[in-house]
C-alpha positions as CSV (number, residue, x, y, z in Angstrom):
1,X,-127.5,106.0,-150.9
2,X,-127.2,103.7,-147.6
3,X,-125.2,104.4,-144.5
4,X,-121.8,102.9,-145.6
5,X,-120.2,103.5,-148.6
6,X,-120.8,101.2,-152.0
7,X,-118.0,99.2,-152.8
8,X,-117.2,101.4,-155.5
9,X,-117.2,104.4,-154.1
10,X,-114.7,102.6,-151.4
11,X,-112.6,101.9,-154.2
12,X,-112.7,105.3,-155.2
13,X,-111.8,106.5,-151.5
14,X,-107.8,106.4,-152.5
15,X,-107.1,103.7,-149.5
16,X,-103.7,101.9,-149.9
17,X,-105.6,98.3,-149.8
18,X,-109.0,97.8,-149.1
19,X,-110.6,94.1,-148.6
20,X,-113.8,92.5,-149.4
21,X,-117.3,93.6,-147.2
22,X,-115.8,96.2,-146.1
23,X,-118.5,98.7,-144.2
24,X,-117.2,102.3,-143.4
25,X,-119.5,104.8,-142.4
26,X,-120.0,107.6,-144.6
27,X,-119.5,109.5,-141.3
28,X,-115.9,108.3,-140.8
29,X,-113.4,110.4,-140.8
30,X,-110.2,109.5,-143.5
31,X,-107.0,111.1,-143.5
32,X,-103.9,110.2,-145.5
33,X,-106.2,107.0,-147.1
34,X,-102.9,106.1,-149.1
35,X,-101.4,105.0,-145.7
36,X,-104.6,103.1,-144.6
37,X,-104.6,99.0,-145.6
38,X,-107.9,97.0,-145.0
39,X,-108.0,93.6,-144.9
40,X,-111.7,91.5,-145.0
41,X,-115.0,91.4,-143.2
42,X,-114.3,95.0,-141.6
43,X,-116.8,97.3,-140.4
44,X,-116.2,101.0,-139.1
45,X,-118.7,103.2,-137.5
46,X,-120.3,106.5,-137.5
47,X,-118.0,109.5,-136.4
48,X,-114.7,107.3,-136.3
49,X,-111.6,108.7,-136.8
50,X,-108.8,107.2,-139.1
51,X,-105.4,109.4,-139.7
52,X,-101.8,108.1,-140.4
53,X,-100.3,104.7,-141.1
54,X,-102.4,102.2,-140.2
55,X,-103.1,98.6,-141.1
56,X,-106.2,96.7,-140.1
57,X,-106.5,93.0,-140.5
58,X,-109.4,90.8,-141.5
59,X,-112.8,90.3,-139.2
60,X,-112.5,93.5,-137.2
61,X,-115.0,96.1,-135.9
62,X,-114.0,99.8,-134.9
63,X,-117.0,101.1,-132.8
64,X,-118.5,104.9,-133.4
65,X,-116.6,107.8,-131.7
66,X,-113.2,105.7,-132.2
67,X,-110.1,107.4,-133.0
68,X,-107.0,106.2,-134.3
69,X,-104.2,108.4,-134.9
70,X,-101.5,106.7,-136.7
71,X,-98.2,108.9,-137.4
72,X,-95.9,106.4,-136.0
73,X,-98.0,103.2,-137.3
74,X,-101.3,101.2,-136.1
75,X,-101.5,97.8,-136.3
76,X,-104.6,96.0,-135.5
77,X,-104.4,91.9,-136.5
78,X,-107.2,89.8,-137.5
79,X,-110.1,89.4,-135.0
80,X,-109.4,92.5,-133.1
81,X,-112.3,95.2,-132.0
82,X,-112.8,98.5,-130.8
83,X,-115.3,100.0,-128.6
84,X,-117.4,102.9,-128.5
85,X,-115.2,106.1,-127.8
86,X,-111.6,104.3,-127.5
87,X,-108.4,106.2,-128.9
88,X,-105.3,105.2,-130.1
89,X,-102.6,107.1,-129.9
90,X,-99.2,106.2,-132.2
91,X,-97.7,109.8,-131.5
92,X,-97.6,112.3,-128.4
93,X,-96.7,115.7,-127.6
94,X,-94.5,116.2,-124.4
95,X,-96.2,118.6,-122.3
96,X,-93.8,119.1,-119.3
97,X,-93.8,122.9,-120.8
98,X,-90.7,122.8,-122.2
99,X,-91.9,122.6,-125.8
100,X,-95.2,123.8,-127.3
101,X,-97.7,121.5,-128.2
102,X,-99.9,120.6,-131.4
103,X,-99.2,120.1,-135.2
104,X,-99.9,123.9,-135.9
105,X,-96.3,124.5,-134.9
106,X,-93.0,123.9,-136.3
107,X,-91.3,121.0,-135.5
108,X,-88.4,122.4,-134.3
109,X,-90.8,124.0,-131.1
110,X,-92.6,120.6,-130.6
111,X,-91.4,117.4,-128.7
112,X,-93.1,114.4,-130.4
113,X,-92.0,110.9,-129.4
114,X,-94.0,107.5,-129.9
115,X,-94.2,104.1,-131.6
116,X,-96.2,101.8,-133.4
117,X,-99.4,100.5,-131.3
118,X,-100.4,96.8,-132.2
119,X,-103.3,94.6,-130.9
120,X,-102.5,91.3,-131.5
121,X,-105.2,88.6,-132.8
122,X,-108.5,88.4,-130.7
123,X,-107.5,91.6,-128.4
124,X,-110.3,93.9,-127.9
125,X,-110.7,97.2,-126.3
126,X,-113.4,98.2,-123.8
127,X,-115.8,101.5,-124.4
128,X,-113.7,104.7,-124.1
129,X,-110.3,103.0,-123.8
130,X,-107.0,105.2,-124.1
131,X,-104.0,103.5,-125.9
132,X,-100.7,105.5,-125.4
133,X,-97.6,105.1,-128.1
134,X,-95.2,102.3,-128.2
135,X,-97.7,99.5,-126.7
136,X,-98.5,96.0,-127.2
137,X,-101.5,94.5,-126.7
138,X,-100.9,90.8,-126.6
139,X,-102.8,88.1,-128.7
140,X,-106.1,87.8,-126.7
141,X,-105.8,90.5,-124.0
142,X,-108.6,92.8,-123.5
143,X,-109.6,96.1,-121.6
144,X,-112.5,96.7,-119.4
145,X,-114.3,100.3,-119.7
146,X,-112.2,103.4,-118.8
147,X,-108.6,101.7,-119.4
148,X,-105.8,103.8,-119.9
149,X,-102.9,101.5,-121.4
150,X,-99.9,102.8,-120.7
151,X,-97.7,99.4,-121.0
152,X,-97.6,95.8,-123.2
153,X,-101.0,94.0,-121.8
154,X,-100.0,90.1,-121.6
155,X,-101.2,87.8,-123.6
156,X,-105.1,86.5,-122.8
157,X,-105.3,89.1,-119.6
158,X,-108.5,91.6,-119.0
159,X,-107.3,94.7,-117.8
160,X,-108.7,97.5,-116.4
161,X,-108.3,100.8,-114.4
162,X,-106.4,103.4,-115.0
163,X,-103.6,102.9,-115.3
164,X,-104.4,99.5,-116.6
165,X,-103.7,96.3,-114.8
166,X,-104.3,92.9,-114.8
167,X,-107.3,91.5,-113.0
168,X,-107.4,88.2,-114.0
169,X,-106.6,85.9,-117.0
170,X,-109.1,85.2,-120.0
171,X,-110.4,81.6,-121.4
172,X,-109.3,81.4,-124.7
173,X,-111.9,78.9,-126.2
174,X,-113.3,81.4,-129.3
175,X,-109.9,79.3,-130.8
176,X,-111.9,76.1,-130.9
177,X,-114.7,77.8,-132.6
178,X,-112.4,79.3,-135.1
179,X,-110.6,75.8,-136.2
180,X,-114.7,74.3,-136.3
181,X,-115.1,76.4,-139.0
182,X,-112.5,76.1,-141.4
């Protein structure tokens, strides 16, 4: 028995779609597997989290400690990564005090509100990254380290800080290596 699970007992895992070499950990976390699609050539990590609606493309990597809570839908395209330690938020409680917070409560007593998060192709996120509900991070964007993204990143930008902003624009030239290959 190796680190990942055997195709077969991937099969057996009750995932809506799952790809071909796929790697998850045996130490990933699954919940609500008949809402997770996989595409092909994914890998997840030890000690990752993976809850709700969420679709991930082709040729991606979700790095140990990741979390990705998906009640309102998470959509990560082909190419995309994740870092050590990032989480993705889809859903969020309101905590101006007005409301309590968690899922152990009825949902009359909670204020939830969110959106569908989506990295677009060839958007990555920096180690211990924190994606809030509702955001778009545009074909090619990435985050540096300790981002909090609390808006649509543009297309091709590396962002950092907290919250995140643009530092400067990224070369796009992993395209050209992409269309050598095909």
């Amino acid at each position: 028995m190796g680190s990942f699970y055997s195709d077969s007992e991937l099969r057996n895992v009750g995932l809506k779609h799952v790809g071909d070499n796929v790697l998850i950990s045996r130490k990933c976390s699954i919940y609500s597997p008949d809402s997770i699609s996989i595409g092909n050539n994914v890998r997840i990590d030890d000690f990752c989290i993976l809850s709700g609606n969420i679709t991930i493309g082709s040729n991606v990597h979700i790095s140990a400690y990741s979390a990705l809570y998906g009640a309102n839908g998470i959509v990560l395209e082909d190419y995309t990564g994740i870092s050590p330690r990032c989480t993705i938020f889809s859903a969020m409680d309101d905590f101006g005090g007005d409301y309590l917070i968690g899922p152990v409560h009825p949902r009359q007593l909670t204020n939830v509100t969110g959106g569908v998060v989506t990295m677009k192709k060839y958007s990555q996120l920096g180690a211990n990254t924190i994606v809030f509900p509702a955001i778009t991070i545009e074909e090619g964007a990435v985050t540096g380290s300790l981002t909090l993204v609390n808006s649509n990143l543009e297309p091709w930008s590396i962002n950092v800080g907290i919250p995140a902003r643009k530092i400067k624009m990224r070369k796009n030239g992993l395209l050209n290596k992409l269309t050598c290959n095909k």
